[in-house]
N, C-alpha and C positions, 0 to 999 in steps of 0.2 A: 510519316506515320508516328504518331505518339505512343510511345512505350506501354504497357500497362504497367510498367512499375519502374521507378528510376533504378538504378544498377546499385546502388547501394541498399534498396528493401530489398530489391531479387535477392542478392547474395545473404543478406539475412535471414530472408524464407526462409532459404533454400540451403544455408549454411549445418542443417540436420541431416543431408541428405546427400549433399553433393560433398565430393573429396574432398578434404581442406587442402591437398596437396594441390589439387586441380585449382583452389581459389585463391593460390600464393599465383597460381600463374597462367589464371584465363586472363589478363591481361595483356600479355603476350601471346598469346593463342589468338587471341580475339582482333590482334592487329591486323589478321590477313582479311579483311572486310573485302577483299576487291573479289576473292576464290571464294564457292563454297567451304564448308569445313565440313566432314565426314564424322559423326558418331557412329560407330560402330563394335559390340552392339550398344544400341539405343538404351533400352529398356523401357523405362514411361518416359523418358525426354528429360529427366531431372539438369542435365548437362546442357543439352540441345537448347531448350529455354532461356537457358541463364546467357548463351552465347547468342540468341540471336534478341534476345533483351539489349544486348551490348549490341548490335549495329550487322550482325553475321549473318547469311544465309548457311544454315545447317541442314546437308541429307543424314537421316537417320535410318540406320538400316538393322533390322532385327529380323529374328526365327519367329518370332511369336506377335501371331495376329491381333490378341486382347491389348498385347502392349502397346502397338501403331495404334491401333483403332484408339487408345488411352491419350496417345501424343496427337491425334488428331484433333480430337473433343478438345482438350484443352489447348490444341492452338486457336481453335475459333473461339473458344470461353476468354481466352488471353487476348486476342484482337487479332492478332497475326497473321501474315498475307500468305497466303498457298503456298509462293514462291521461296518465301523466307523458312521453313520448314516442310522438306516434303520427306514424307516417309514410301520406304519401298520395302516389302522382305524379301530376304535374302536368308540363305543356309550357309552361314558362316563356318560350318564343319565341312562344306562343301567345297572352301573356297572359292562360292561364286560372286565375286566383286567383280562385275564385269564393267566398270567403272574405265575410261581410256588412261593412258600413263597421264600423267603432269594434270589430274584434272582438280586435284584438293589443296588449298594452303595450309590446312593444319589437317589431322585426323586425332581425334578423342577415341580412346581405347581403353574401357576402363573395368578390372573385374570378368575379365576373358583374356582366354588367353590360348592360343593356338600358334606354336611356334614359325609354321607355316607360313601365316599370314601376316609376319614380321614384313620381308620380304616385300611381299602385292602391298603393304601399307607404305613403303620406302618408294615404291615405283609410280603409284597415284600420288604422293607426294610431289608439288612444283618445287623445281629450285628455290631455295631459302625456306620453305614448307614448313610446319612444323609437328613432330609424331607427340604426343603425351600416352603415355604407355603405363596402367597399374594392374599387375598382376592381382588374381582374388586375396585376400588375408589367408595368413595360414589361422584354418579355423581344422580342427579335427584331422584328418585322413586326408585332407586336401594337400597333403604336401609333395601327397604322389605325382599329382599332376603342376607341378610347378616346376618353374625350369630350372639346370641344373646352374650352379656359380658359375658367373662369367660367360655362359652361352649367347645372355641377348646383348651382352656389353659388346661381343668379340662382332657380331653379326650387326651392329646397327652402326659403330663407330667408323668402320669402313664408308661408309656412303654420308654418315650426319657427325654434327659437331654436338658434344653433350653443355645440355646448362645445366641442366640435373639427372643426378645419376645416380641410385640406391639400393644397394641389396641387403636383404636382412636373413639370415639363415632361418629354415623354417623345419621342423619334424627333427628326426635324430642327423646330428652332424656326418656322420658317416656315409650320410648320401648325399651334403653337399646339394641340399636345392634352397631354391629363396624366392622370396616374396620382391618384387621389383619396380619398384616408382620413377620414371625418369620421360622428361623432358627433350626433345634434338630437333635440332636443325639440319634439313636436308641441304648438303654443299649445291654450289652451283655443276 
């Protein structure tokens, strides 16, 4: 298949839109080319695109129907085969990723955040797998729902090795929550 765009425009496009954090290291994300790799959620596919531009079959899974149907359009506006993006919804408050263990090489998680599905993200993960993990921005009141210091460090490190690993305190210090960027490898 011929790309519609070589990996250096995509990342340009798309450099507005997509994480910079995420574009230091879908390179490494993007080596598990043999496994699917899991967005989830999705949103319009801004991620999902840019990874299956690079050689990846990505399932993308979201609540909200306007946005598949969005990732749909423009996989066939883009070229790309059914197989290489399929999108499915799912209610991710629901935790229903009924996905089987060891079925993803990487999962994209980006701007959600549901402590719960730490966890079911660790387990669908294959050996050597990789999780990329960004909690929302602290923007406003949202710092309620952010997790506290050192909850997802103590919880992921057990199971995966960190390449990157980042918390930035976010709202009043006193409750100790944060904004959290990081990178792992699931051990064998």
């Amino acid at each position: 298949m011929i790309m519609p765009y070589n990996t250096a425009q995509l990342k340009h496009k798309l450099s507005l839109e997509v994480s910079r954090t995420f574009l230091r290291y879908v390179d490494i994300i993007s080596s598990q080319k043999d496994l699917p790799i899991l967005d989830a959620p999705c949103g319009y596919g801004r991620h999902a695109f840019l990874l299956a531009n690079m050689g990846c079959k990505v399932t993308c899974v979201d609540i909200d129907e306007k946005a598949l149907d969005c990732v749909e359009s423009n996989r066939k506006e883009y070229g790309f085969r059914k197989n290489q993006i399929v999108t499915k919804r799912l209610d991710l408050q629901k935790y229903t990723l009924t996905f089987p263990e060891n079925s993803f090489g990487a999962i994209v998680n980006i701007h959600y955040y549901q402590h719960n599905l730490l966890a079911k993200f660790i387990e669908l993960l294959t050996p050597n797998g990789y999780l990329y993990f960004e909690t929302p921005d602290n923007r406003g009141k949202n710092y309620l729902d952010l997790p506290i210091k050192g909850i997802i460090r103590n919880e992921i490190e057990k199971l995966c090795d960190f390449i990157l690993y980042s918390e930035k305190l976010a709202g009043p210090s006193n409750l100790s929550r944060v904004t959290v960027k990081l990178l792992a490898k699931k051990r064998n």
